[in-house]
C-alpha positions in Angstrom: 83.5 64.6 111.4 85.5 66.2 113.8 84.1 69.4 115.9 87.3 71.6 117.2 86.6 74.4 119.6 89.0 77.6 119.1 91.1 77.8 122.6 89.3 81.5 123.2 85.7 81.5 122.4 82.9 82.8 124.1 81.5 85.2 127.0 84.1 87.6 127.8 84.7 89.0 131.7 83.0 92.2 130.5 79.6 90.6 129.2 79.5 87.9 132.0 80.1 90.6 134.8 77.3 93.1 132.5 74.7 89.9 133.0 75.3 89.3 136.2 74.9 92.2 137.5 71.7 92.6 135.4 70.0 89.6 136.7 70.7 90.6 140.1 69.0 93.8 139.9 65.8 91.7 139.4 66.1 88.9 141.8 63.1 89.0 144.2 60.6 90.0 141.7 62.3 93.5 141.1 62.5 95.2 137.7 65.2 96.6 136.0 65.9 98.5 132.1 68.5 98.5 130.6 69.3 101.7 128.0 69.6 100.1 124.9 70.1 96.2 124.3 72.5 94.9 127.4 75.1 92.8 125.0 74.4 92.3 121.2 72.8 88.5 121.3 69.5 88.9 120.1 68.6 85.0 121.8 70.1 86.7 125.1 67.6 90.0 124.7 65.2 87.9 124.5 66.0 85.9 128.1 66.7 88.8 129.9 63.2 90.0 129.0 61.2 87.0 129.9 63.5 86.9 133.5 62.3 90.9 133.9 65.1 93.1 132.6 63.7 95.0 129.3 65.8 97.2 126.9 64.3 100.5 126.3 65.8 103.1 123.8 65.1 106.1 125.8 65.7 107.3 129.2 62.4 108.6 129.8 61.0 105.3 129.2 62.1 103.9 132.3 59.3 104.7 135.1 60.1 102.2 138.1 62.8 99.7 139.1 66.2 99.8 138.5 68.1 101.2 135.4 71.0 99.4 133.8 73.9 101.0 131.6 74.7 98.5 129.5 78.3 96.9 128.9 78.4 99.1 125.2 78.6 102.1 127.9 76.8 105.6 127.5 77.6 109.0 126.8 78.2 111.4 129.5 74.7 112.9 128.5 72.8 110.1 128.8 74.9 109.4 132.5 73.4 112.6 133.9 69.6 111.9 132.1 69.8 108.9 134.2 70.8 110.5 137.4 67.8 113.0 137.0 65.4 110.0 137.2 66.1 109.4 141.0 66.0 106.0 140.4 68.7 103.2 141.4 71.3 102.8 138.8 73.4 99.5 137.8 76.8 100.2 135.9 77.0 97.4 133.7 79.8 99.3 131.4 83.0 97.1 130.5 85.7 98.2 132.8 87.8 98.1 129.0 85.2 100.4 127.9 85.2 102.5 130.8 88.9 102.6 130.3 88.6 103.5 126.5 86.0 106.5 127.5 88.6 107.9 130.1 91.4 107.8 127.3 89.2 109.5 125.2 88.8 112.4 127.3 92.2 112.7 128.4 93.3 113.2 125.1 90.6 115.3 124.1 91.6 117.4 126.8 95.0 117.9 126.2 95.6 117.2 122.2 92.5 119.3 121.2 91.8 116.5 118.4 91.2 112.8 118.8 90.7 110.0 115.8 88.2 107.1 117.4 88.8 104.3 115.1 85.7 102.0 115.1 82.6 101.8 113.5 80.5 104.9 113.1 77.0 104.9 115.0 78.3 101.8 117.5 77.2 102.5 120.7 80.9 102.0 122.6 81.9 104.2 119.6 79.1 106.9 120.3 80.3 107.3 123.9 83.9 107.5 122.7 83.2 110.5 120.1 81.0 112.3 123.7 83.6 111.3 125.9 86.3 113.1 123.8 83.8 116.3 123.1 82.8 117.0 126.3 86.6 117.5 126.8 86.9 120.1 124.1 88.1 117.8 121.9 87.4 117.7 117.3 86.2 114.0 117.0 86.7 112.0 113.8 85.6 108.3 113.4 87.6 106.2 111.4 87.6 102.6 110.5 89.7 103.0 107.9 92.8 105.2 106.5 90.1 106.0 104.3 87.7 107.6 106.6 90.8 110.1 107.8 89.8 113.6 106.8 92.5 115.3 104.7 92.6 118.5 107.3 93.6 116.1 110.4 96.9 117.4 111.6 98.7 117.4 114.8 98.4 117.4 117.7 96.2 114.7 117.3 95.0 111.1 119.8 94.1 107.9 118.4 92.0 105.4 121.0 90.0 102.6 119.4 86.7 100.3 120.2 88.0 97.7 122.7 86.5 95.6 119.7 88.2 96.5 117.0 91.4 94.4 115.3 94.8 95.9 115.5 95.2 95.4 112.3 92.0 98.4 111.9 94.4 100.5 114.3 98.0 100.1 113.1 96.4 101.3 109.8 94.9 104.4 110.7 98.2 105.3 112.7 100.2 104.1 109.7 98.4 106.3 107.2 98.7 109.6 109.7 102.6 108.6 109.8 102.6 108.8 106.0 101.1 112.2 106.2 103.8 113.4 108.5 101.1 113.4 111.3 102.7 111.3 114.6 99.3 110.7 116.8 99.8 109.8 120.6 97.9 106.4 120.6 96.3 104.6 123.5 95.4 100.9 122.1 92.2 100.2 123.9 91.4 96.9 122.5 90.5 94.7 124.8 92.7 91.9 125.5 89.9 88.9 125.1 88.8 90.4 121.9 92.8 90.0 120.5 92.8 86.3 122.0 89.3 85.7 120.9 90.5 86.8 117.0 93.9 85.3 117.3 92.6 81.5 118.2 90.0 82.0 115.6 92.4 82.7 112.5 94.3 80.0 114.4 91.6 77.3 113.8 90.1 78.3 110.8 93.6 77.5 109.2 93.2 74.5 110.2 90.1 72.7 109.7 87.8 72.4 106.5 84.8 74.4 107.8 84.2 76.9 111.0 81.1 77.7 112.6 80.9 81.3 114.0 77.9 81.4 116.9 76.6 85.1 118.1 74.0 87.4 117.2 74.9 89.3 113.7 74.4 92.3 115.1 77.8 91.8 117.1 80.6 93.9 115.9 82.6 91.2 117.5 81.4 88.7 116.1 81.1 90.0 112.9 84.7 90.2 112.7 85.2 86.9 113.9 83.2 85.7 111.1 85.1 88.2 108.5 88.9 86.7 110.2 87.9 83.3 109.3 86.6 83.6 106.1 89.7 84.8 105.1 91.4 81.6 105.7 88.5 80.0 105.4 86.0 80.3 102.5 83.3 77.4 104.1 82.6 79.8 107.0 79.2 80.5 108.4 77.7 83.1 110.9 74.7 81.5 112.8 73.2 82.8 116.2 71.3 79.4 117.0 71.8 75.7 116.3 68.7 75.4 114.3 70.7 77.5 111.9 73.1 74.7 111.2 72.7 73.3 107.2 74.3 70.0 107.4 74.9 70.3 103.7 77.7 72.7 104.8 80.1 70.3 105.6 79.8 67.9 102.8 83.2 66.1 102.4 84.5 68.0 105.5 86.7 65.8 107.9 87.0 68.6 110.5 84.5 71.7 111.7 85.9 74.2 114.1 83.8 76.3 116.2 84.2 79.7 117.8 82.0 82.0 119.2 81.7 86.0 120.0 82.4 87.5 123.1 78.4 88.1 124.0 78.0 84.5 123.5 77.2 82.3 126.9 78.9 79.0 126.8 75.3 77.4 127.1 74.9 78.8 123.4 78.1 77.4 122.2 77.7 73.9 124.0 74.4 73.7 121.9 75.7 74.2 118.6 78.7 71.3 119.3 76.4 69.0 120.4 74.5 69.8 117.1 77.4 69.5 114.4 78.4 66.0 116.8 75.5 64.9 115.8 75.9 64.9 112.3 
């Protein structure tokens, strides 16, 4: 059977540059939280904590050492809770997110309304919706023409999780246009996530299976899984190799293999060498 790897796959900038700067903060023996899980990879969690960087939900948790914002970013709130703790800070936030944050206000600012499409109770999202607020702004999350609220009218900004599909945003801004609402958009996706979706639909139509690796609880990877599928019914979601069912790829000549972006290549090198083994 024959393994093919999608041409974008894997660890974006953002993530690498988020554990990188984690681990540094601990080098020595230090210790370091982060607020909330650094990326969404459960098997990555996991590593951090046994090499001395623990997630914590709260603020107040952290006592000593150093505390890490992680790549997700935080609300403004939670920014000045953790410059009340006097203790050294690490800004792991993705510099697309940051970016995304900064659009958000600016158009809270000066349109007064701002639609955030992405998935309601996301962290990146949460910080969005603040980010926007804080500027005077009335927030609405969409991640769907659906989720619109029937009173939206203009002036109105549309800024999107860097994670999120254009497909998700050129249907929200179509559905305002069909209202007679025409939103100022700022397309915040980030540009790995587009390549990263774009090779996978790619690949999927173009072998018999497709393996999907990262933890479930990636929005990213998620959708990964859900682009494939369409193109591909014999899709399958795992976070580890161990997951792999060789039963799957009965009759298959070809398997193709992509990965989220808060997946290490490490992770990804692992679960080829396990379908090669087949």
């Amino acid at each position: 059977m024959r393994v093919v790897r999608a041409r974008n796959a894997g660890a974006c900038y953002g993530v690498q540059r988020a554990l990188d700067m984690a681990l540094a903060a601990v080098e020595g023996g230090g210790a370091a939280s982060t607020l909330g899980p650094l990326i969404h990879n459960p098997q990555v969690v996991a590593d951090l904590a046994a090499r001395g960087v623990r997630a914590v939900e709260h603020v107040e948790d952290v006592h000593a050492g150093s505390i890490v914002i992680r790549s997700h970013g935080v609300t403004p709130a939670v920014r000045r809770a953790v410059a009340s703790r006097g203790l050294p800070v690490v800004d792991a936030t993705c510099p697309h997110v940051a970016r995304a944050q900064k659009a958000a206000a600016q158009l809270g600012e000066r349109l007064g309304r701002v639609v955030v499409v992405g998935e309601a109770g996301h962290p990146e999202v949460e910080g969005l919706v603040a980010c926007a607020r804080e500027a005077g702004a009335e927030v609405f999350v969409a991640a769907c023409p659906a989720d619109l609220p029937a009173c939206l009218r203009e002036p109105v900004g549309v800024v999107v999780q860097t994670t999120q599909t254009r497909a998700a945003l050129d249907a929200v801004e179509a559905a305002l246009r069909a209202r007679g609402v025409n939103p100022e958009v700022k397309n915040t996706i980030c540009s790995a996530t587009s390549q990263r979706q774009e090779a996978a639909a790619e690949l999927a139509g173009e072998v018999d299976a497709i393996v999907v690796v990262g933890g479930r609880n990636s929005s990213n990877t998620t959708r990964l899984a859900d682009i494939c599928a369409a193109s591909c019914p014999r899709t399958y979601h795992i976070e580890s190799p161990d997951e792999v069912d060789p039963a799957w790829f009965a009759g298959c000549e070809s398997v193709g293999v992509t990965a989220g972006a808060s997946t290490p290549e490490a992770h990804i090198a692992a679960v080829v060498a396990r379908l090669e083994a087949l």
